[in-house]
LUMVO-347051 format. One line per 10 residues: for each residue x, y, z of N, C-alpha, C. Coordinates in steps of 0.001 Angstrom, whole numbers. Layout:
! LUMVO-347051
X/Y/Z/X/Y/Z/X/Y/Z; ...
END
This chain:
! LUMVO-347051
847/-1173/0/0/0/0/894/1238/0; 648/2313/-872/1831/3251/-1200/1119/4277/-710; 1581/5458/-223/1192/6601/426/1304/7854/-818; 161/8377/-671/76/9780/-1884/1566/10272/-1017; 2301/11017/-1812/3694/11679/-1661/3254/12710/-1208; 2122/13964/-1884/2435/14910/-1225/1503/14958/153; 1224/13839/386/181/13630/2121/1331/13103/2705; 2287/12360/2191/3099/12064/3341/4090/13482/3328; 4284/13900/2308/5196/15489/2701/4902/16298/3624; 3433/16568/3930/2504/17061/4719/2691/16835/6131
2518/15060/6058/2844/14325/7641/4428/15110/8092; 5231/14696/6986/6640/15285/7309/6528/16385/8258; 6202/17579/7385/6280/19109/7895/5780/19454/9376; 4301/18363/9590/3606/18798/10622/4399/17845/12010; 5214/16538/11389/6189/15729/12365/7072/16823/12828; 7730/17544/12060/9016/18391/12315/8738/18965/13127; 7243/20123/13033/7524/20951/14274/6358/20127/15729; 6192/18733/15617/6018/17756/17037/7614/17642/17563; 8495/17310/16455/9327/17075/17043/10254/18481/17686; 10245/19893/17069/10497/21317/17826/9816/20858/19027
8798/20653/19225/7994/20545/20383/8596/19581/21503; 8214/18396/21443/9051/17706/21828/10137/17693/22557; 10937/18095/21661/12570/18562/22054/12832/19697/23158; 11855/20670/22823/11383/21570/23923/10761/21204/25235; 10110/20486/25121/9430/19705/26530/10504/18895/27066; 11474/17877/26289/12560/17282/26795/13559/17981/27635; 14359/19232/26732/15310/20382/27087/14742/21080/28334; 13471/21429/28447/12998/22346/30019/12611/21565/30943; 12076/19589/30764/12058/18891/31698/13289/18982/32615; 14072/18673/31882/15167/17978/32256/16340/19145/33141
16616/18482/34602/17021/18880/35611/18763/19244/35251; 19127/18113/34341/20714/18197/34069/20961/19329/32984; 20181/19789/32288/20242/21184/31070/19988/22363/31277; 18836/22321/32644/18551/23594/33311/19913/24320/33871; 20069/25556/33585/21275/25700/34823/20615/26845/35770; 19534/25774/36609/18784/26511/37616/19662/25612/38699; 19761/26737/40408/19857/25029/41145/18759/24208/41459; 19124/23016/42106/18447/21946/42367/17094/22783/43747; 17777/23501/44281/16611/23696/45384/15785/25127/45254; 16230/25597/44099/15154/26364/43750/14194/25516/42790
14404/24687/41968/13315/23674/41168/12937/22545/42286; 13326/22249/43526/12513/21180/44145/11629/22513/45037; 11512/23455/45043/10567/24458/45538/9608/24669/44914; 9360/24779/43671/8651/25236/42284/7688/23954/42489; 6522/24479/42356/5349/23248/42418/5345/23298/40832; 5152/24252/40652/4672/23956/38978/5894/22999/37936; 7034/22847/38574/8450/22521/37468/8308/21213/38151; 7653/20799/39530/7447/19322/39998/6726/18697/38936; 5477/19536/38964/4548/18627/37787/4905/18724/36773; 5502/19872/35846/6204/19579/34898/6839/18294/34676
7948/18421/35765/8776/17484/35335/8131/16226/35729; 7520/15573/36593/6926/14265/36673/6517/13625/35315; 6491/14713/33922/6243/14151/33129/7171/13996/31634; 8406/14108/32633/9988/13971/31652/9956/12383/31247; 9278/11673/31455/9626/10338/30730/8909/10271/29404; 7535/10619/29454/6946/10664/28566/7020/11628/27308; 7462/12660/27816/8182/13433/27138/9292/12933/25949; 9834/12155/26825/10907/11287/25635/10230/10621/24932; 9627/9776/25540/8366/8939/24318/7781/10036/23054; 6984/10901/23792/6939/11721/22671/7610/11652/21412
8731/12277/21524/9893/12990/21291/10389/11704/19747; 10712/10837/21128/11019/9276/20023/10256/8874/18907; 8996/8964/19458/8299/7964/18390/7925/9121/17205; 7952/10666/17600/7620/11742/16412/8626/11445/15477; 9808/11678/15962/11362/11734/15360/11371/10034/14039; 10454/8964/15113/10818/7775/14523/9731/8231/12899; 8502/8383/13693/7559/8581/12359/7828/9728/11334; 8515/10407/11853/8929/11697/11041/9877/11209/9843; 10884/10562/10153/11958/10065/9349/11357/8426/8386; 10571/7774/9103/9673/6704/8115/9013/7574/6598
8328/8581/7277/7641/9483/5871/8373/10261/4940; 9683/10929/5570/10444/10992/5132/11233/10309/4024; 11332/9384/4718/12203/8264/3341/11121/7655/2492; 9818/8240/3014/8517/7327/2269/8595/8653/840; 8589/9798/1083/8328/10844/215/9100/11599/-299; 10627/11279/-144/12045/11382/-483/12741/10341/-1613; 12726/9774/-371/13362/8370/-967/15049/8085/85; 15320/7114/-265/16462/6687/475/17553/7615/-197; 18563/8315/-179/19762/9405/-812/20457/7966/-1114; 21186/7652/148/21853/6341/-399/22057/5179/-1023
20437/5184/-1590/20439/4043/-2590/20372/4473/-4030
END
């Protein structure tokens, strides 16, 4: 089953900026990139709940990036072959 090209170009464009997104939710989860200290973010109620949801965040992140680059090579093509 072959995918219309310019619907998967489409998927592409709108993957790219999940994955801006993404990457953004990853980069401000994450405690080791912040260069806040540690006990001003274990004070912050709001950067608690934020961050309680840094795992999923990666999931996100992964599976956009994974589907992004499938449509990609679906509406491209492989360079290297």
């Amino acid at each position: 089953m072959a995918i219309n090209p310019e619907l998967a170009i489409k998927i592409v464009y709108v993957l790219g900026w999940t994955n801006i997104i993404g990457l953004l939710l990853v980069l401000f989860s994450c405690r080791c990139i912040m260069n806040i200290k540690p006990e001003k973010l274990s004070n912050s109620k709001i950067y608690i709940k934020f961050y309680n949801y840094h795992c999923y965040y990666w999931w996100f992140f992964i599976i956009s990036v994974a589907i992004h680059a499938t449509f990609a090579i679906i509406a491209f093509g492989n360079p290297f072959l």
